[in-house]
C-alpha positions as CSV (number, residue, x, y, z in Angstrom):
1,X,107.1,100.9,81.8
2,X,103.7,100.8,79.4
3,X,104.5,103.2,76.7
4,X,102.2,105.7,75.7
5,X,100.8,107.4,72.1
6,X,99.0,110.3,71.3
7,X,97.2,110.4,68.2
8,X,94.9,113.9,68.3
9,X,92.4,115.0,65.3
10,X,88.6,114.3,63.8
11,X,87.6,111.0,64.9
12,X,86.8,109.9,61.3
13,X,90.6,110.4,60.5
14,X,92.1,109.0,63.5
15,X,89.9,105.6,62.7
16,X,90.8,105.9,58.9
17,X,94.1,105.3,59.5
18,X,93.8,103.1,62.3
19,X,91.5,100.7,60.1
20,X,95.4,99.5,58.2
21,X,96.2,98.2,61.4
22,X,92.9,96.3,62.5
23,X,90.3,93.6,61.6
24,X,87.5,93.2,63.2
25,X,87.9,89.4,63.1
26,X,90.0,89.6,66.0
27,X,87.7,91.8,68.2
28,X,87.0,94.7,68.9
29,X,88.7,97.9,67.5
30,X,89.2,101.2,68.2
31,X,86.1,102.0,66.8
32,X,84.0,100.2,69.2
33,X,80.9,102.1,70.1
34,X,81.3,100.8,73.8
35,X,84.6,102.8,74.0
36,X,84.0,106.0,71.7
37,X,82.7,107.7,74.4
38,X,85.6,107.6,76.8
39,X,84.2,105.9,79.4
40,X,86.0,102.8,78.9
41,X,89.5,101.2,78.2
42,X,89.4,99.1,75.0
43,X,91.9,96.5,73.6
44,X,93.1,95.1,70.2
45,X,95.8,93.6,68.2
46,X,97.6,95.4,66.0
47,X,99.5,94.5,62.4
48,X,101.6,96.6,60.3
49,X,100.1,98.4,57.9
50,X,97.8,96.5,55.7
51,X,99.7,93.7,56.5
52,X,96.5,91.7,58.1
53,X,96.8,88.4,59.1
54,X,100.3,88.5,59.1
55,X,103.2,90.8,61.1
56,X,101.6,91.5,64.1
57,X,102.8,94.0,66.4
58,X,101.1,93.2,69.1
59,X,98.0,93.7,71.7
60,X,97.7,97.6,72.8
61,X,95.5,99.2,75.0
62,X,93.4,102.5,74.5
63,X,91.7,105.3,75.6
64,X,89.8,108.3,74.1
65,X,89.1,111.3,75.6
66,X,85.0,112.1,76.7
67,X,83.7,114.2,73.7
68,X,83.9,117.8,74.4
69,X,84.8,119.0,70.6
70,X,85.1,118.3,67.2
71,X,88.9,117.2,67.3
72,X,89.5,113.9,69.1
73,X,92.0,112.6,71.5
74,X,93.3,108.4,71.8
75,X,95.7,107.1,73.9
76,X,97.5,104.1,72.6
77,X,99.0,102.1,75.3
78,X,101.4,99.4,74.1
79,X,104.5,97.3,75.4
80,X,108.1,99.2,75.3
81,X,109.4,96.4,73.2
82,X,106.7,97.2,70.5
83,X,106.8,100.5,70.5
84,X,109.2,101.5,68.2
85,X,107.9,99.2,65.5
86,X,104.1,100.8,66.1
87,X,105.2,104.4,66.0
88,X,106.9,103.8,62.7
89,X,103.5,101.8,61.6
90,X,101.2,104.9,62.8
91,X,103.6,107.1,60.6
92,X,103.3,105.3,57.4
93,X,99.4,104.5,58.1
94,X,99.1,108.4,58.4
95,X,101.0,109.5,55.5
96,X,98.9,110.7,52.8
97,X,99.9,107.8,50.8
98,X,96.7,106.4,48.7
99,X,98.4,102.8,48.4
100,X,101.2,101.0,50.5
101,X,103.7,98.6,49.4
102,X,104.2,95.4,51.3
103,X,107.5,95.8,50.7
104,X,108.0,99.6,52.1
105,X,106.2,98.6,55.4
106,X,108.3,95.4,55.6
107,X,111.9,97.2,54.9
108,X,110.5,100.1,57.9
109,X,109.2,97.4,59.9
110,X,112.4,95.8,60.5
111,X,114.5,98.6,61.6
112,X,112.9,98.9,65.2
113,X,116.4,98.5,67.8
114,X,117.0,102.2,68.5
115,X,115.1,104.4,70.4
116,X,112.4,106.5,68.5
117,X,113.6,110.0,68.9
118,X,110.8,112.0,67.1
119,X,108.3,113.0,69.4
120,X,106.1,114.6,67.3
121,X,104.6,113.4,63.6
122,X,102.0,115.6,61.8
123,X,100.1,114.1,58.6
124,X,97.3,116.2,57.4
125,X,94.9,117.0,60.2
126,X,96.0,114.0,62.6
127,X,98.7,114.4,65.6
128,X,100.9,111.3,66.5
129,X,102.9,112.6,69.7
130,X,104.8,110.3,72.2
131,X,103.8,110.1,75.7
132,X,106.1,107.7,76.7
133,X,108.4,110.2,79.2
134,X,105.3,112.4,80.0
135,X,102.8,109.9,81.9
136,X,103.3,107.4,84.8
137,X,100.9,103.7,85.2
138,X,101.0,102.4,88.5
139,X,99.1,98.6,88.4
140,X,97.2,97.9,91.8
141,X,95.5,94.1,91.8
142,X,93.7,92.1,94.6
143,X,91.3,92.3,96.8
144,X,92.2,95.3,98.7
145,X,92.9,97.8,95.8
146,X,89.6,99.5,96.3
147,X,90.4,100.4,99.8
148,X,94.4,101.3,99.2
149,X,93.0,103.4,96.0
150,X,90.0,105.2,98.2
151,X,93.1,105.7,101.0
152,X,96.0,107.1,99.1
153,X,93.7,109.2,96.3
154,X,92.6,112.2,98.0
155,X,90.2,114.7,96.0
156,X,91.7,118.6,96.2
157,X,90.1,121.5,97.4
158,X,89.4,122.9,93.8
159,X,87.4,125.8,95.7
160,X,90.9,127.8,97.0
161,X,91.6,131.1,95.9
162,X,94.5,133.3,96.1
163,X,96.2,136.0,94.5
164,X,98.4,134.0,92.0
165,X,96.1,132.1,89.7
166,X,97.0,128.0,89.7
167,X,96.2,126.1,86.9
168,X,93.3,123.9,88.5
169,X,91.3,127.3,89.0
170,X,91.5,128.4,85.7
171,X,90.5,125.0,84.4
172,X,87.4,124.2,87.4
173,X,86.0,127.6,86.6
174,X,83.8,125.7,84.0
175,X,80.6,124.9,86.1
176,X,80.5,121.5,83.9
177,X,84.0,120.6,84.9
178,X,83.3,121.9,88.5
179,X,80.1,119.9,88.4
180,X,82.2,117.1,87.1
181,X,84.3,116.9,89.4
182,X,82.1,116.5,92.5
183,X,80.6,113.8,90.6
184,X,84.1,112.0,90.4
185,X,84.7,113.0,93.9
186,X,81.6,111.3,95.1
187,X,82.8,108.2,93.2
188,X,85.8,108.0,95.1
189,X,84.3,108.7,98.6
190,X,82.4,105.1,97.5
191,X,84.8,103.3,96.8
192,X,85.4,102.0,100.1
193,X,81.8,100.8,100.8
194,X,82.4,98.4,97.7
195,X,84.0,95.2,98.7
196,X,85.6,94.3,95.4
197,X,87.0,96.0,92.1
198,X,85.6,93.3,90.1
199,X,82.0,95.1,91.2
200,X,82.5,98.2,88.7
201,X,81.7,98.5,85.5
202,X,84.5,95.9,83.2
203,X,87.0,98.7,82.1
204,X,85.5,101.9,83.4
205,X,87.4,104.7,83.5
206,X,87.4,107.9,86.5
207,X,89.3,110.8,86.7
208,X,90.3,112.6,89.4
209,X,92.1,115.6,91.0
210,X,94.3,114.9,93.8
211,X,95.8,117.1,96.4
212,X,99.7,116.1,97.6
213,X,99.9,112.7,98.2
214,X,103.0,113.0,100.9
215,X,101.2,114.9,103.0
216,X,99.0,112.5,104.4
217,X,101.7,109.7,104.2
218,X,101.3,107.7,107.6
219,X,104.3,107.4,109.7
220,X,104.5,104.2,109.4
221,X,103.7,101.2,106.7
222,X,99.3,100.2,107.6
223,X,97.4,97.7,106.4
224,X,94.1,98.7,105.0
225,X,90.9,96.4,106.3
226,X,89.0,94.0,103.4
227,X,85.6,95.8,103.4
228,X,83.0,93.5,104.4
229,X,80.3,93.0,101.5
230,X,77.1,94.1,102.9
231,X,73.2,95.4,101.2
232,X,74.6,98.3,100.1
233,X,73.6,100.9,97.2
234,X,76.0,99.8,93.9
235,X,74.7,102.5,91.7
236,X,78.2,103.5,92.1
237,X,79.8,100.8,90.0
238,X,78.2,101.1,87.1
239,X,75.0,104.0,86.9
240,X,77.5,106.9,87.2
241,X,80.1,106.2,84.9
242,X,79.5,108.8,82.1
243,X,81.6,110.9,80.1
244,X,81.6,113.8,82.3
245,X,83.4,111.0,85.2
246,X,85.7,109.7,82.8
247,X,87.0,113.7,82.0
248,X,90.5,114.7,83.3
249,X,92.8,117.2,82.8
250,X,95.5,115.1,82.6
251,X,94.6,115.0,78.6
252,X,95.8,119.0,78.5
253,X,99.8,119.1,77.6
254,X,99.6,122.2,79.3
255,X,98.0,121.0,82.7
256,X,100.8,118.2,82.2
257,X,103.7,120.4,82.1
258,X,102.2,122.8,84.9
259,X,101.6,119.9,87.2
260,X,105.3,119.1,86.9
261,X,106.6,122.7,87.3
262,X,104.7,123.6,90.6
263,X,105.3,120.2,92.5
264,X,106.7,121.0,95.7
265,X,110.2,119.6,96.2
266,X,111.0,117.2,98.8
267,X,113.1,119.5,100.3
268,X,111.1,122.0,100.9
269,X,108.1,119.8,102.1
270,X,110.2,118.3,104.8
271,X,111.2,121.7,105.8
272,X,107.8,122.7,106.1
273,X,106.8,119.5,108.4
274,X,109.9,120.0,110.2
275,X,108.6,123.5,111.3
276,X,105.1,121.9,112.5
277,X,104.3,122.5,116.5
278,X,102.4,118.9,116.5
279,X,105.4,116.5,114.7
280,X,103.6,114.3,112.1
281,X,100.6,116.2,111.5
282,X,99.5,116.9,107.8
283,X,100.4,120.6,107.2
284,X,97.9,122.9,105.5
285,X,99.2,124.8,102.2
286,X,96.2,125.9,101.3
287,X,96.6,127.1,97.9
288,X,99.8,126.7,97.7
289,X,99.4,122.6,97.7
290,X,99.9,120.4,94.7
291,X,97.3,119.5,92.5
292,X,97.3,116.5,90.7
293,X,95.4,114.8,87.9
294,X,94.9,111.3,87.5
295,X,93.0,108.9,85.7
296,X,91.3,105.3,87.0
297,X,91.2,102.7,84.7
298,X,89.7,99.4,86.1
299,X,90.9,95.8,85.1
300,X,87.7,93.2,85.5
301,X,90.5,90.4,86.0
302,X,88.8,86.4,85.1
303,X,86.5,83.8,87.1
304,X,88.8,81.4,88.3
305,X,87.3,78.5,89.7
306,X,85.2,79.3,92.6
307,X,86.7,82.9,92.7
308,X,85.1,85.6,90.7
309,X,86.9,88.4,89.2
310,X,90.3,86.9,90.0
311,X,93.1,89.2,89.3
312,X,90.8,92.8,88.6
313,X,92.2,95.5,90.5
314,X,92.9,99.3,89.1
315,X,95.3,101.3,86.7
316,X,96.3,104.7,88.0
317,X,97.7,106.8,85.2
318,X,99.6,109.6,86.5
319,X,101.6,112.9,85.1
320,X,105.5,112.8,84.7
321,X,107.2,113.9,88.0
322,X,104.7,111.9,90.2
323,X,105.5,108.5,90.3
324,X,107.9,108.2,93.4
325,X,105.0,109.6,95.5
326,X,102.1,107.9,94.8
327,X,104.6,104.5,94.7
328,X,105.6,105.5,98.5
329,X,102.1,106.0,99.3
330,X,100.7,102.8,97.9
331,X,103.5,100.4,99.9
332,X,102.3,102.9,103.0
333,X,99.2,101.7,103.3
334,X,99.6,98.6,102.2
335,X,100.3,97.8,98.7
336,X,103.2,95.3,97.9
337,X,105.5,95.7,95.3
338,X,105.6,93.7,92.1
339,X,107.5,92.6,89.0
340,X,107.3,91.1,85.8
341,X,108.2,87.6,87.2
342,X,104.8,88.0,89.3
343,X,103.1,89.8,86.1
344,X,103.5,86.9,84.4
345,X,102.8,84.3,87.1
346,X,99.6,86.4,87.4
347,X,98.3,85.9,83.4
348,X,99.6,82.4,83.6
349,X,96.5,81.6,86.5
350,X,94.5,83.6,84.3
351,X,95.0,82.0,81.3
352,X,95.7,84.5,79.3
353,X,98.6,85.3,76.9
354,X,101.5,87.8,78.0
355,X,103.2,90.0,75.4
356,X,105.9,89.1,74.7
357,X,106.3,85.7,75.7
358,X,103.3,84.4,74.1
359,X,103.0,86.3,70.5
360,X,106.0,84.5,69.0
361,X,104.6,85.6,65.3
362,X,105.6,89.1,66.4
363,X,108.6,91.0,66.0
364,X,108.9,91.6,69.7
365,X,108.2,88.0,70.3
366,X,110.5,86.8,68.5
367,X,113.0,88.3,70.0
368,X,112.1,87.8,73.4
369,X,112.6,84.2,72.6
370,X,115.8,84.7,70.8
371,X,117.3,86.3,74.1
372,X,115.8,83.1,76.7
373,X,117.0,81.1,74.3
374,X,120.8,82.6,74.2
375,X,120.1,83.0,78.2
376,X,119.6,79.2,78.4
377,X,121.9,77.8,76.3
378,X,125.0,79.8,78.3
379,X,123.0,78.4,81.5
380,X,123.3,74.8,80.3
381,X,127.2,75.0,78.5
382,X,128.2,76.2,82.4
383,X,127.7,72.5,83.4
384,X,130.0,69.8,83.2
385,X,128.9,66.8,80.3
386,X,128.2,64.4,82.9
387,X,125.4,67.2,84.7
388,X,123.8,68.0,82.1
389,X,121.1,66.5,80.1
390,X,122.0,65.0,76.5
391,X,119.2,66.2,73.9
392,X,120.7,63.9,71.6
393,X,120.1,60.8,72.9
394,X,116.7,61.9,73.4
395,X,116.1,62.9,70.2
396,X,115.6,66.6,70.9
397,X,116.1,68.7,68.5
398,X,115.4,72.2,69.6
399,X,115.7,71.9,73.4
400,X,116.6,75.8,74.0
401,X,113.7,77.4,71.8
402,X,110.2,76.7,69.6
403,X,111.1,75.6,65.9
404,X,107.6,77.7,65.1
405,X,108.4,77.1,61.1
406,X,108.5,73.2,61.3
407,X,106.1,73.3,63.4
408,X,103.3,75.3,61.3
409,X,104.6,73.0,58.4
410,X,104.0,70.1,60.2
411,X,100.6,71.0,61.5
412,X,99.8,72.3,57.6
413,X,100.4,68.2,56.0
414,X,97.5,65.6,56.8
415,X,98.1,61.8,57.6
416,X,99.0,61.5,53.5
417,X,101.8,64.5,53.4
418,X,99.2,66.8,51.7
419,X,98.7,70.2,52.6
């Protein structure tokens, strides 16, 4: 449910206007020289605009495209309950405003409830564009996600040709992209040699052309084996992850509405399998097959205790239409599924914050907390007096929710009630 924004143009204008909503104090930003390139995912906070240290929005993911031209591409990956109040920050950081009030960005700020409906905001030379409907992220973590990953992504036969020209051939007839992609296709063949997702470079990225992913669907749910961790060559984890890896052409809108428009329908798949003389063999379309880009973005995950890399595993961003599939295809072979009970549970052993729960100065937070709180006040009025617990008497003044205010108040007098 990760929510996804586009901002396009010359690098020096996209980090212009990004620089409103960053400081460097916190970390690093989106312009981080280990993440330019595009061979790695980067994170940050971000505040309204010019707004720094106070009104966070929250912690966002990102992504640039690998340099291939002048004009730039970022992916901004944030929390659905944030973004509303980001793409209304973007907008106003993007205007071609030379000063902001605090009081304009506060007044927009607060009207975040309904969905955003523009998809598309143009300011000068930079794109803002909403993903959010047009891209899939599918969360794989634990030890066996390099094995379920290297089983379920399949590279295509980019080499096919026929009379009606698909868009994977007209993109692949570049020899760098062609070269490219046997380069990404090697890295995926390795994958299952390598015991542990932790091993790779901390938040590479890899993309990836996939043929159909139902057609090699087992029969039946399998359990992939644990590698066993032997002298291997690693070179794969970290020596070959360079732009021309991290390139997909998932980045093209027009690959991403192609994509969508020549999947095959179910229908018509099961029609064809049906017609099969050998009954659960993969049929061979030939040129006539799916294609599908994705993109690998790998989580290092935390030592915990005596176990390294606990919780690392691997993102797999996929194009609108394509999520059912690759889901089906995970649990086949292995995967099980998850929600955000066990998301949280997971960054709890981690010790590290969740968003929303744990950014309470934030606009989402906030109300996040306002909602538990309601939820377990109506949970504890449902008992009787004499079975539930009487704050009063122990002097409790806020049982249902975090008085944040006082608190900070609190925290801000010494022993002799100055500030």
């Amino acid at each position: 449910y990760m929510c996804c924004i586009e901002i396009s143009g010359k690098e020096e204008d996209i980090l212009d206007g990004l620089s409103h909503m960053t400081n460097s104090n916190t970390g690093l930003t989106f312009g981080a020289k280990a993440t330019l390139s595009g061979t790695r995912e980067g994170e940050t906070c971000v505040y309204r605009c010019d707004q720094y240290p106070y009104h966070p929005i929250g912690s966002v993911t990102f992504i640039w495209k690998p340099v291939e031209d002048i004009r730039r591409q970022l992916w901004v990956w944030c929390h659905p309950s944030c973004y509303n109040e980001l793409w209304e920050q973007l907008k106003i950081c993007y205007r071609n405003k030379s000063t902001i009030s605090e009081e304009t960005a506060s007044t927009e700020a607060n009207t975040y409830d309904s969905d955003s409906k523009e998809q598309t905001f143009i300011s000068g030379d930079v794109t803002l564009k909403s993903l959010k409907d047009k891209l899939n992220r599918h969360r794989l973590t634990g030890p066996l996600a390099n094995q379920i990953v290297h089983e379920v992504l399949r590279p295509a036969n980019i080499i096919d040709q026929g009379e009606k020209e698909q868009w994977w051939q007209c993109y692949y007839q570049d020899s760098a992209r062609s070269s490219a992609f046997m380069q990404q296709e090697e890295f995926i063949e390795n994958m299952e040699t390598v015991s542990h997702p932790g091993e790779y470079t901390p938040h590479c990225i890899v993309g990836i052309t996939l043929g159909d992913p139902r057609l090699a669907k087992p029969k039946k749910r399998t359990m992939v084996l644990q590698t066993i961790d032997t002298e291997t060559d690693k070179t794969c984890c970290s020596d070959k992850i360079l732009p021309e890896v991290s390139l997909s052409p998932l980045w093209d809108p027009v690959v991403q509405d192609q994509v969508k428009a020549t999947k095959i329908s179910d229908q018509k798949l099961n029609q064809i399998k049906s017609e099969l003389l050998i009954p659960g063999s993969a049929p061979d379309l030939g040129i006539e097959e799916s294609r599908v880009p994705v993109i690998l973005v790998q989580r290092p995950g935390v030592r915990h205790g005596i176990s390294l890399n606990y919780g690392s595993g691997w993102d797999v961003i996929l194009p609108q239409n394509w999520s059912m599939a690759f889901w089906v295809a995970f649990i086949y072979r292995g995967a099980r599924a998850a929600g955000i009970r066990d998301a949280e549970s997971l960054n709890f052993e981690q010790k590290m914050p969740y968003f929303p729960n744990d950014f309470p100065d934030s606009f989402a937070g906030c109300d996040h907390e306002k909602n538990m709180a309601e939820k377990l006040k109506n949970k504890y009025d449902k008992r009787p007096p004499a079975k539930r617990c009487n704050y009063n008497k122990l002097s409790i003044t806020s049982p249902f929710s975090y008085p944040w205010l006082q608190l900070v108040r609190d925290w801000n007098v010494d022993s002799h009630g100055n500030p």
